[in-house]
N, C-alpha and C positions, 0 to 999 in steps of 0.2 A: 539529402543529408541535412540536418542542422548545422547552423551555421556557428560555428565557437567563437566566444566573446574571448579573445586572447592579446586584443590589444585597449590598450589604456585610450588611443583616438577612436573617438567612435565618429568621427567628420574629418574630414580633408577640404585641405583651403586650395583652390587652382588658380596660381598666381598669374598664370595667362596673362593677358593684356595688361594687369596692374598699375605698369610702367606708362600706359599710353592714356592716363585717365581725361586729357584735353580734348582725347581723339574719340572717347565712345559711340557717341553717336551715329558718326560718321561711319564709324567699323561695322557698327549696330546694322545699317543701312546695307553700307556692302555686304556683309555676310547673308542678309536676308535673301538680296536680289540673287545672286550665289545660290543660295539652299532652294528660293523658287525655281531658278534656273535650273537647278541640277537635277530636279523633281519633274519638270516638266519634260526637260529632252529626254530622261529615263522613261519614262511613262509614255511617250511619245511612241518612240521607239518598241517597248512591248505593245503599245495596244497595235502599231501599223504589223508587227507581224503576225500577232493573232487576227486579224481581219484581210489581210493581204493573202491571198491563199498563192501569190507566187513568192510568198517569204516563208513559205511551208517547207521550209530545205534544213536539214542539220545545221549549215552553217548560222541561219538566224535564228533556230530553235535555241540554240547556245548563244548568241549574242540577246534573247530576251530573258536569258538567266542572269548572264551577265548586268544588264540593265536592272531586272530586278535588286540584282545583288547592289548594287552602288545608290539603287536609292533605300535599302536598308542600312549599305555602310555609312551612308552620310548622317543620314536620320542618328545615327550612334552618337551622332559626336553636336552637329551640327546646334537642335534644336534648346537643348538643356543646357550644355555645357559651352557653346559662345552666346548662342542670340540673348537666350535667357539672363544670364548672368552678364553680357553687356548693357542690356537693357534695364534692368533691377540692380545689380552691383555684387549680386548673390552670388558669391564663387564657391559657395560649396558643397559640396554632396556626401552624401553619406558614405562607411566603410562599406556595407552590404554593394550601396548603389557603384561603388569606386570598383570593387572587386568583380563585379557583376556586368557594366560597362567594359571593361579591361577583357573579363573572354568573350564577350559577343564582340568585339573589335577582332581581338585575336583570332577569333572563329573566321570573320567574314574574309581577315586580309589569306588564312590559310585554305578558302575555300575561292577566293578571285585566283590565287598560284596554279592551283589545281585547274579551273575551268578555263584560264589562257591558256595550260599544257594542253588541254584536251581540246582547246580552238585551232591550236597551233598545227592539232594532229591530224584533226579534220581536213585542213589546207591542205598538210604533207598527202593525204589521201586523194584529194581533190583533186593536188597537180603531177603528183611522183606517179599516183595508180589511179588513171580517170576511166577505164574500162571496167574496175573492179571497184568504182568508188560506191555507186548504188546497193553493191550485195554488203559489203566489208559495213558498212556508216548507213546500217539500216533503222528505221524509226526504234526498234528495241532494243539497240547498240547503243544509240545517243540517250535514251531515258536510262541504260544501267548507268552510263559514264559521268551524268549530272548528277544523279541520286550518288552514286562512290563520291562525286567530289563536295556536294552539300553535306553530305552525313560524317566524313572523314573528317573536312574543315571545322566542325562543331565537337566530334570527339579529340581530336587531336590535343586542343589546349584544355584540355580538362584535369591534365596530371597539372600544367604547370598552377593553375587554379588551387586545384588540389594543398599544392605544399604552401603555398600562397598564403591561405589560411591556416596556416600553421605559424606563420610569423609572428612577430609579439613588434605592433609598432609602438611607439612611444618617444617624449618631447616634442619638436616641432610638426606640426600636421598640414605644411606648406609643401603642395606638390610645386616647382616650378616649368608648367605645364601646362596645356588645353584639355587636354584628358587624362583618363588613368591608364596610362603606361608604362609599361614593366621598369623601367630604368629608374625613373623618377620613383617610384613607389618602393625599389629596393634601397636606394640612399636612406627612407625613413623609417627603416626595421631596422631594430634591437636586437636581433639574435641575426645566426650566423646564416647566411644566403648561399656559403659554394653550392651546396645539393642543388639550388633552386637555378642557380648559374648554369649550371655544369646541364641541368634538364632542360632551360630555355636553348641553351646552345646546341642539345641534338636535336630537341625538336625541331628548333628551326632550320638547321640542317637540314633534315628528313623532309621539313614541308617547303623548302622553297631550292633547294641542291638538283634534288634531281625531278620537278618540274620547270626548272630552266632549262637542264641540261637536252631534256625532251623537246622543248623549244627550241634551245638551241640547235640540237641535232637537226628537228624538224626544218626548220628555216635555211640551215646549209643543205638540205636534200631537195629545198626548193629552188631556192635561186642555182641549184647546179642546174635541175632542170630548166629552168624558165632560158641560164642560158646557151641552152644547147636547142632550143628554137630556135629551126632558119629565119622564121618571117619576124619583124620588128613589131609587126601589129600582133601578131600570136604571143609576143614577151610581153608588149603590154596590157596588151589583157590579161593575161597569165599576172604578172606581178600587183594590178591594180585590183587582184580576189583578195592579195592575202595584205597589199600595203597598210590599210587600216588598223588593221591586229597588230602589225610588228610594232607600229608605231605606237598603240597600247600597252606593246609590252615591254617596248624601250622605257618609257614615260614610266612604266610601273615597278616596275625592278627597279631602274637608276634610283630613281627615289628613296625604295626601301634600303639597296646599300648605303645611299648617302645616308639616312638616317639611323641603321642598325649597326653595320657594320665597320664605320668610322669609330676612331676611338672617343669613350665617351667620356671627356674634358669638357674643362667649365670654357675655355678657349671657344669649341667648338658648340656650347649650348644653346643661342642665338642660332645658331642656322641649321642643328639639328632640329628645333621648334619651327623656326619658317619652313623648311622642308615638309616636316607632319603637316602640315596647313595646306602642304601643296597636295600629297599624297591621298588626305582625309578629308579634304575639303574640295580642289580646284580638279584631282586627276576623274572623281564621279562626274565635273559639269564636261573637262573637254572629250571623255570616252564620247559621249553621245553625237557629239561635234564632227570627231573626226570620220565616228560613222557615219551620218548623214551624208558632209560635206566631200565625202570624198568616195559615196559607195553608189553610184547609177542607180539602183534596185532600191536603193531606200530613197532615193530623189524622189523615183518614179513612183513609188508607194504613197510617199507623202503627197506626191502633187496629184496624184489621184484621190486622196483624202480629201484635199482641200475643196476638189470639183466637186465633188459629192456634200462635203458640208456647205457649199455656197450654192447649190442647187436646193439642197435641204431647207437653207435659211431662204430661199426666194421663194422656195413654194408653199413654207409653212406663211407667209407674209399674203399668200393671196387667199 
């Protein structure tokens, strides 16, 4: 579709850090170490299961999606819209770029909901049905189930886009903001938002209601099981497959309520925006974290990596 010239701003100013201008530098620095960080353990993490052929399991064919996914999400926000404009003073981006930014965000956060449902459901299979988990969660079960949640997550925010560009902004062109997010971007339209209201609010309903509630269900059918294991070592093993994940999905959710579903007050705008930063920026570095540091299998992966590249670098040396 062509894009309609229907608002008077053709740039938005992202007022972001504005407040902190003693501090850029320093922000400049930490954000970067962050964005390498966050890139490195993601990337980390897909290359050891594509080469680990004992990370050949559903459960990490979905945790290298996932990782992929969060160093696309980061990349959204990260590179353009803090380091850049920390570093340069440039805070602004174009309508096209503003609107265009806003659903590839929207996309990725409705495509991480969906692939934690379907991680969550994986476990529920793994520990509620371990007899029937190989036929049930078989290699062409796991490819339709990431393909539904990549292609879903990217059509999904397409209406709210849609009406989006229907809006006539006009006067101030000050997002107060890190990016282009729906809330901040409805305050600076001229014409009337319920439709647009009323459609962000089912969608996201739809996209994040009931892949919690799957999670949710999933996780109470596990921990029932885990505790109805006699042996104390059989519960811990049992709880230490799926503890990684929960704690990704505690980390990922809280987050999004605290920052969607709080009411949206000038009161509360300050820690709605520190939030985003947690959610957009800090929750892509510690996924990878919590998987390494807390999963035997990707220890073991990794420290067979390392042997193999410090063998590699001694014998390319002779």
């Amino acid at each position: 579709m062509q894009w309609k010239n229907q608002t008077s701003i053709s740039k938005f100013l992202l007022l972001g850090f504005s407040n902190l201008s003693e501090v850029q530098i320093l922000l400049f620095v930490l954000f970067l170490v962050i964005y390498i960080m966050t890139i490195a353990g993601n990337l980390l993490i897909l290359v050891l299961v594509v080469v680990d052929h004992h990370l050949h399991t559903p459960m990490y064919f979905f945790l290298a999606n996932l990782s992929f996914l969060e160093i696309c999400y980061t990349t959204v926000i990260a590179p353009r819209l803090m380091l850049a404009s920390l570093l340069t003073g440039d805070r602004t981006i174009s309508f096209r770029g503003c609107i265009t930014q806003f659903y590839v965000f929207g996309s990725m956060i409705a495509t991480e909901c969906l692939l934690l449902s379907v991680m969550s459901y994986d476990r529920y299979l793994a520990i509620c049905k371990p007899l029937h988990y190989a036929v049930l969660m078989n290699g062409r079960f796991c490819i339709q189930l990431t393909v539904c949640s990549w292609v879903s997550g990217f059509l999904a925010p397409l209406t709210t886009m849609l009406l989006m560009l229907q809006l006539t902004f006009c006067g101030t062109n000050e997002l107060d903001h890190f990016f282009c997010d729906l809330n901040p971007m409805l305050k600076l339209a001229c014409t009337d938002t319920h439709s647009l209201d009323i459609a962000a609010l089912i969608l996201c309903s739809i996209l994040t209601l009931p892949p919690f509630l799957l999670t949710l269900t999933s996780y109470v059918c596990i921990i029932t099981s885990i505790l109805r294991i006699p042996s104390s070592t059989g519960r811990q093993k049992a709880f230490s497959t799926c503890s990684s994940h929960l704690i990704v999905v505690t980390i990922f959710y809280g987050t999004l309520v605290i920052v969607y579903l709080l009411p949206n007050s000038d009161a509360l705008r300050d820690l709605n925006k520190m939030f985003s930063i947690f959610y957009g920026v800090l929750t892509p570095l510690v996924n990878p974290l919590i998987y390494s540091l807390r999963n035997k299998e990707v220890k073991e992966a990794l420290r067979k990596a390392g042997i193999r590249l410090f063998v590699f670098l001694l014998l390319s040396r002779l």
